[in-house]
N, C-alpha and C positions, 0 to 999 in steps of 0.2 A: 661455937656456932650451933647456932637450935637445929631440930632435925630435921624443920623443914625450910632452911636456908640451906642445908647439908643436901637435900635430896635437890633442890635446884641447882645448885653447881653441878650435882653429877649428871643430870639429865642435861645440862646446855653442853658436858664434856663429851655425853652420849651424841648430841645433835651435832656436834665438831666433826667428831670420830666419823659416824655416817655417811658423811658428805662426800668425801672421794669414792666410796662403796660403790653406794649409790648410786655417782654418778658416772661411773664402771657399767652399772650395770644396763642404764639408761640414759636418756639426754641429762644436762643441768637443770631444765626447766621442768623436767618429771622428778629429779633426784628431791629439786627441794619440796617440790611439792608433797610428796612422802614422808618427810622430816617433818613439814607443816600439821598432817594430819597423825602424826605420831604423836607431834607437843600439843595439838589441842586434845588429844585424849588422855593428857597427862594434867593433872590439877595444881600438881606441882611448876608449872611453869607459865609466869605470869607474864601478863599484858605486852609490858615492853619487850620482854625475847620475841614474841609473834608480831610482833610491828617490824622489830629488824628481819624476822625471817622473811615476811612479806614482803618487806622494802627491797631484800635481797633477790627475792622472785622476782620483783619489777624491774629490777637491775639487769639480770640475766636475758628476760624474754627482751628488752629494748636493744640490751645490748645484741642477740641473736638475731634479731628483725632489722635492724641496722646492717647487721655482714650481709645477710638475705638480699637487702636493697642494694646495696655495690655491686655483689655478686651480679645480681639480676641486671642491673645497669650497665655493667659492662660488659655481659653479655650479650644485649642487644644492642650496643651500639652497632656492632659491623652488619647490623640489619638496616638503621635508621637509613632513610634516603635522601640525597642530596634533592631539594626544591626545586624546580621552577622558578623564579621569578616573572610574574604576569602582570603584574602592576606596577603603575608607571607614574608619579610627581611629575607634572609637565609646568614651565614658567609659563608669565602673559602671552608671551608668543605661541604656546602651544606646542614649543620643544619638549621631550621630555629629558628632567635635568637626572631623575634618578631612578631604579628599580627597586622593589622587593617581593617579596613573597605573599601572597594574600593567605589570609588568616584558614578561607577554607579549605587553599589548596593543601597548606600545613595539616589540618584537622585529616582529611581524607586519606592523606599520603599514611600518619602514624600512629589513627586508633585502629588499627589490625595489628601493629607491632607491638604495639604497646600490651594490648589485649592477651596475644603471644607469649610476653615474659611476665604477666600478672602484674601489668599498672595500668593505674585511671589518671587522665589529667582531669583537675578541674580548676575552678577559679572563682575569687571572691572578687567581688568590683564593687566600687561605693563612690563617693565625691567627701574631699577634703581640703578643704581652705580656697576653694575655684579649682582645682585640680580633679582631672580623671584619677583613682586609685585601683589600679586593680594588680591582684595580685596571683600570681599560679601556683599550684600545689601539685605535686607530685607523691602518689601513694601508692607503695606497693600492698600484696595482700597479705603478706607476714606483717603489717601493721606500721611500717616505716614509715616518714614522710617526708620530704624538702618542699620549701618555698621562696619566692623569691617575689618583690613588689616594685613596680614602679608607679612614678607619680607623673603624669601626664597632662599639658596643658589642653581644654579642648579645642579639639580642630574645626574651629570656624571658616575654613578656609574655604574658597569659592562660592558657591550660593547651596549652601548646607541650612537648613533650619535648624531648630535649637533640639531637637532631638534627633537629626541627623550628625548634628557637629558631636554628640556624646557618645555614641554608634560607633562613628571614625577612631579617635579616641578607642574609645572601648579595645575592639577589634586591633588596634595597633599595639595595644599592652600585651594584648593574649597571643598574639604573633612571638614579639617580642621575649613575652617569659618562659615561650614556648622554649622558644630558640635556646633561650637561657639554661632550662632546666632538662634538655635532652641532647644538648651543645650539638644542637644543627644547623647546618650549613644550605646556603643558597648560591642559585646563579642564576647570571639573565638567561633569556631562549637565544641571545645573539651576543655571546660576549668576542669572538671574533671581531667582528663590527666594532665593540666597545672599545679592546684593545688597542684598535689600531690611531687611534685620536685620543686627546685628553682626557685628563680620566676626570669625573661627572661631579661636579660640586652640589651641594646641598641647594635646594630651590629656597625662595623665598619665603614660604610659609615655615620651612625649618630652623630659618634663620632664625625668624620672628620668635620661636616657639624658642631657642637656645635664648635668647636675649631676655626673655620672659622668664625663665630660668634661672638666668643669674641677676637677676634685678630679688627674684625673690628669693635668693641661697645668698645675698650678699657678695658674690663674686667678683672682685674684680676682672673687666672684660678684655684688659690691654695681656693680665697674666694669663686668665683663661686662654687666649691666641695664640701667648707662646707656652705656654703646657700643651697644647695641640700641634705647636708648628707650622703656624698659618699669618697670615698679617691680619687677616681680618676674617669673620666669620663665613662670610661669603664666598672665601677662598679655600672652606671646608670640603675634602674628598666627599663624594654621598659614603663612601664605607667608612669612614671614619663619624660619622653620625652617633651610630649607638654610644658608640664610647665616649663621645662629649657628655650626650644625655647622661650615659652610667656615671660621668666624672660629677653631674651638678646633683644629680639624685643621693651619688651618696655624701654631700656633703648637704646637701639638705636632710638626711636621715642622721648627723650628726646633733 
């Protein structure tokens, strides 16, 4: 072995050794970094060992900004508030068939909370094949981040204009991923009242929008009914909604 293939094995056996010292004496993410700046002032140690040492840096901080984000998340869950729901799907008659939560009462309620354990939501939204796409992001400030996307037909429904029906939409994804990504929970202002009578099937424009759904995910609609438990769409709990939608979304992401 030459003497300077000789002096690089003993300086990457040096960088081994170091490592647990190091990182004794400091975080993982300082340890290597001291190793890093030890082997670039060594001439002996080429290219590739400081790619893996880096690569190994990036390994570390992802992985420590990932625990950072669970920690953080579930720490603030037992803060998150249960919603409101103030909004109301009413059918032709002007019943209303279903509740949810409105997108800015969500917004109000959990950017103080959010804020509190050092996250931001925010959200990408675009249009895809005639579908709403929008999708939320969740980032904490140690550098973590989740996502999650739905694809939404637009809501033309009652006398919406063509940039009202995208709006609807819109606002009903970010509700939606909200919910998703901070796993919160809603109620109506009356569920007393609700209890006491049948519980509230899906309105007609949901129907439509499910039907829409699996015409374009290829679905058969007789299975789709009984994977749900229903004889026919119409006969859809309103709380069992999202989860039809989650069931055609992700096999349309398939």
């Amino acid at each position: 072995m030459s003497s300077k293939n000789n002096a690089v094995a003993v300086q990457e056996a040096e960088i081994i050794e170091n490592l647990p010292a190091a990182s004794q004496a400091s975080s993982e993410s300082a340890a290597i970094i001291q190793v890093i700046e030890r082997a670039a002032m060594n001439p002996a140690v080429d290219i590739d060992k400081m790619e893996r040492l880096l690569e190994m840096q990036e390994r570390i901080m992802n992985r420590n900004a990932k625990a950072a984000y669970t920690a953080a998340l579930a720490a603030m869950q037992p803060d998150l508030p249960v919603i409101t729901e103030r909004g109301g799907i009413k059918d032709r008659s002007g019943k209303v068939q279903s509740t949810y939560a409105l997108w800015e009462d969500i917004n109000e309620a959990i950017k103080p909370i959010l804020a509190k354990h050092g996250f931001a939501l925010s959200f990408r939204t675009g249009q895809e094949d005639g579908k709403i796409v929008v999708t939320g992001v969740l980032s904490h400030r140690d550098g973590h981040s989740e996502e999650t996307t739905m694809f939404l037909p637009i809501d033309a429904s009652g006398s919406k204009n063509a940039v009202q029906a995208v709006g609807s939409s819109t606002s009903y994804g970010k509700r939606y991923t909200a919910q998703a990504l901070l796993n919160l929970t809603s109620r109506g202002e009356d569920d007393d009242g609700s209890a006491a009578g049948a519980p509230l099937t899906i309105s007609e424009e949901q129907v439509e929008a499910l039907q829409d759904l699996i015409i374009e995910v290829g679905a058969d609609p007789k299975k789709f009914c009984a994977y749900l438990k229903v004889g026919s769409l119409n006969a859809l709990p309103a709380d069992q909604y999202q989860r039809a939608l989650d069931a055609l979304n992700a096999k349309r992401a398939k």
